[in-house]
RODO-2510 file (C-alpha; in nm, 4 decimals, decimal comma):
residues 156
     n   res          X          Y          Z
     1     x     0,5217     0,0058     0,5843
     2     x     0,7197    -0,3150     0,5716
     3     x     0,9606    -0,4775     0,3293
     4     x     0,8064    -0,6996     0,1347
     5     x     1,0784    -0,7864    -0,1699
     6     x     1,3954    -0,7024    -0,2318
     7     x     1,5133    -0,7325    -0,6140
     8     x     1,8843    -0,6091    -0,7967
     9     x     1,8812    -0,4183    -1,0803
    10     x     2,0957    -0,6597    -1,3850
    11     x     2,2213    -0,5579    -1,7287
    12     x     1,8623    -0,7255    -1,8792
    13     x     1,6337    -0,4931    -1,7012
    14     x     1,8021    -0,1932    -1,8674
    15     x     1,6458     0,0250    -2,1200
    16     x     1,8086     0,2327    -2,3713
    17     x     1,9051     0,5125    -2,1746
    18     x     2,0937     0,2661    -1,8716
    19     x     1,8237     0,3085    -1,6477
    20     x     1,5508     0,0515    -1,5339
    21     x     1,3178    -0,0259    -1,7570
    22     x     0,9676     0,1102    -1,6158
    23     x     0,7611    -0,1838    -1,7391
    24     x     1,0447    -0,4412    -1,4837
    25     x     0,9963    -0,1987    -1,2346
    26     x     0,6056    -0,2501    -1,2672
    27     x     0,6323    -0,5917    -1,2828
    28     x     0,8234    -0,5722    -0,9634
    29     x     0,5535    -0,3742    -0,7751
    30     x     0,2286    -0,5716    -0,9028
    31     x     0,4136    -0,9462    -0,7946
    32     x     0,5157    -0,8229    -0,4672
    33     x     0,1809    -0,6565    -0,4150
    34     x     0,0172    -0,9841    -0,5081
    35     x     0,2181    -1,1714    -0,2931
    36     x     0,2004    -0,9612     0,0237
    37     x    -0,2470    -0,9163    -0,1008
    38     x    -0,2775    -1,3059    -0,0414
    39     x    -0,0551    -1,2821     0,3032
    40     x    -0,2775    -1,0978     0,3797
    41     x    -0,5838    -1,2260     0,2825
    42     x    -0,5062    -1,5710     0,3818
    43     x    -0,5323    -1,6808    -0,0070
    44     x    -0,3172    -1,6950    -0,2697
    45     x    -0,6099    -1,6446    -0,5461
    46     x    -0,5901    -1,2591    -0,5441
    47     x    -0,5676    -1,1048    -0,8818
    48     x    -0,4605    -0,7487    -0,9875
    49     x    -0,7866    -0,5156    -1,0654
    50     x    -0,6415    -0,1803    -1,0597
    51     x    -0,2781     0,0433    -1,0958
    52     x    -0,3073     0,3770    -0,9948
    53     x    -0,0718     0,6735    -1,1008
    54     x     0,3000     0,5955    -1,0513
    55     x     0,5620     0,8494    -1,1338
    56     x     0,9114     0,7359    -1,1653
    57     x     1,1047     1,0210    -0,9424
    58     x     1,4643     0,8833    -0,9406
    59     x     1,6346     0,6755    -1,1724
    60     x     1,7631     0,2773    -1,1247
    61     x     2,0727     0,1859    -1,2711
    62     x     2,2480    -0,1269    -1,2873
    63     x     2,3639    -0,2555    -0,9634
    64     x     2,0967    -0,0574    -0,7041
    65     x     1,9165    -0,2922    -0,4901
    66     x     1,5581    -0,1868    -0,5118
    67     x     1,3329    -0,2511    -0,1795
    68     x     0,9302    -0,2851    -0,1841
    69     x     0,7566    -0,1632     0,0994
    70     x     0,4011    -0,2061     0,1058
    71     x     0,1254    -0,1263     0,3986
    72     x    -0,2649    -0,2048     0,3815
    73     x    -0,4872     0,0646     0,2984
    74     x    -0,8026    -0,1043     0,2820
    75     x    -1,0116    -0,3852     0,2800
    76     x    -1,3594    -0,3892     0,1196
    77     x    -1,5990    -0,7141     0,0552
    78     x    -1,3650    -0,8820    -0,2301
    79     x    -1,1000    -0,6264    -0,2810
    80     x    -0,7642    -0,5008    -0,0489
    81     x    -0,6219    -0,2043    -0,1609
    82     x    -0,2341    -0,1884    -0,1336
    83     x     0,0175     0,0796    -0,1093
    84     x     0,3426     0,0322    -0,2613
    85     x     0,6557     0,2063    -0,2300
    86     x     0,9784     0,1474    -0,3960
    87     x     1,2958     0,2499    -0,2264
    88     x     1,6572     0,2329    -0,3942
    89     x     1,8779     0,1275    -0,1180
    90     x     2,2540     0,2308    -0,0714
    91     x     2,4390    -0,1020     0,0547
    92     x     2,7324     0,1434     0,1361
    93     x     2,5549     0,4034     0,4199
    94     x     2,2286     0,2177     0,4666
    95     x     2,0039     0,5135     0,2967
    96     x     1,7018     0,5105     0,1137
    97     x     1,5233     0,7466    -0,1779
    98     x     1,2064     0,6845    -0,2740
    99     x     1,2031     0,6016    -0,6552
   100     x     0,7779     0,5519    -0,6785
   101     x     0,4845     0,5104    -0,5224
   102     x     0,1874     0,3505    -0,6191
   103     x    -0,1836     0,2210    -0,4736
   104     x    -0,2718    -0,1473    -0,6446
   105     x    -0,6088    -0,2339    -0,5792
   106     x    -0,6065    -0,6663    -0,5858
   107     x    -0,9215    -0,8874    -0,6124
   108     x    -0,9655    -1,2103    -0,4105
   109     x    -1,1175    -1,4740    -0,6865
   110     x    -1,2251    -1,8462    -0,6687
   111     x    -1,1170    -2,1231    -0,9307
   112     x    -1,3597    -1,9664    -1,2125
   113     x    -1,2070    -1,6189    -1,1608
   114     x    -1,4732    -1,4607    -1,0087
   115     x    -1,4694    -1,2248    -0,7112
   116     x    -1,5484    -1,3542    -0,3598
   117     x    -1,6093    -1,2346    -0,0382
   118     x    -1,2600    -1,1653     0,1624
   119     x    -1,2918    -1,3289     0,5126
   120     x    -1,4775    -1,1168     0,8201
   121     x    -1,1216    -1,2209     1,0315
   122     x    -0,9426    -1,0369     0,7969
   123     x    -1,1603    -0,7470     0,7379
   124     x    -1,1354    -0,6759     1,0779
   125     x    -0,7835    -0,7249     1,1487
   126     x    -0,7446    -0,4204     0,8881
   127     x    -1,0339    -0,2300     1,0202
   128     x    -0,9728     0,1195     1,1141
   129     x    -1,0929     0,2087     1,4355
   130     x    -1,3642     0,4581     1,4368
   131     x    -1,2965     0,7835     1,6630
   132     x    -1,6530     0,7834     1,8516
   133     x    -1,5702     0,4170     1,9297
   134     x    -1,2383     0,4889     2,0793
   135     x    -1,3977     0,8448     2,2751
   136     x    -1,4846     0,7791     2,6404
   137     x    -1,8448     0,8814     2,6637
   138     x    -1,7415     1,2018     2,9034
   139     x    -1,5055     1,3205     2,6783
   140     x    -1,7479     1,2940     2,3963
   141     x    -1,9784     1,5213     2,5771
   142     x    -1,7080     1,7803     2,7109
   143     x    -1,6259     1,8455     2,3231
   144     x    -1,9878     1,8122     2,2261
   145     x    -2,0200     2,1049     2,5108
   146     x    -1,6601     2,2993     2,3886
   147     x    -1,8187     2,2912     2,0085
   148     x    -2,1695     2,4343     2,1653
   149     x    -2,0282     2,7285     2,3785
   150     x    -1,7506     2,7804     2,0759
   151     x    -2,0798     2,8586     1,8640
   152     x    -2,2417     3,0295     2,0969
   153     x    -1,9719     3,2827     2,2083
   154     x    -1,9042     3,4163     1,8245
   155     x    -1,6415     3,1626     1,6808
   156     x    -1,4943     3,1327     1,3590
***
């Protein structure tokens, strides 16, 4: 994953029991997850289409610096889906907790709004390599052969 925002927690983003408000910390995650969508899309028209299930696992108080990480997940014709983590970071020792996770799922649109084919360049610069295109043919058939004999001889 890689940093892609850094934000402080102030007196205004507090709720009523002195911890971050959820709906800031939301905010937080969907603009940086925009942001780092159209880096990587080469656009900046990418609109949010879907939040999945984040649970708050550590609480934000005034003064923590809070750090977005976020990592490509996948790409699909229109849409990039994004995983988001948010860390609270100790200026003092340099560690890190996890305070949530969440997947955003962010929709590359034209001037209208309407979804639009992500570019073939960046499809494939996210594209997961398949594992029969990275086998060398002969070790493809010495495991086709292990998996044959395995059967043969009584496995599992």
């Amino acid at each position: 994953m890689q940093l892609i925002s850094t934000h402080i927690c102030k007196g205004q983003n507090i709720g009523v029991h002195g911890n971050l408000f959820g709906g800031v910390m939301l905010s937080w995650l969907d603009e940086s997850g925009g942001a780092f969508a159209g880096q990587c899309c080469d656009t900046p028209r990418m609109v949010t289409l879907k939040l999945s299930e984040v649970v708050f696992k550590k609480p934000v108080r005034p003064g923590h610096l809070i750090k977005i990480y976020g990592e490509v997940l996948s790409v699909g014709n229109t849409s990039i889906i994004i995983k988001l983590e948010a860390r609270r970071h100790s200026p003092y020792n340099g560690t890190q907790k996890t305070v949530c996770e969440t997947e955003i799922t962010y929709l590359r649109v034209d001037g209208d709004g309407e979804a639009i084919p992500i570019s073939g360049k960046v499809k494939q610069k996210y594209e997961e390599p398949k594992i029969l295109d990275t086998l060398d043919g002969d070790v493809l058939s010495d495991y086709e052969e292990t998996v044959d004999l395995y059967t043969t001889y009584g496995g599992d």
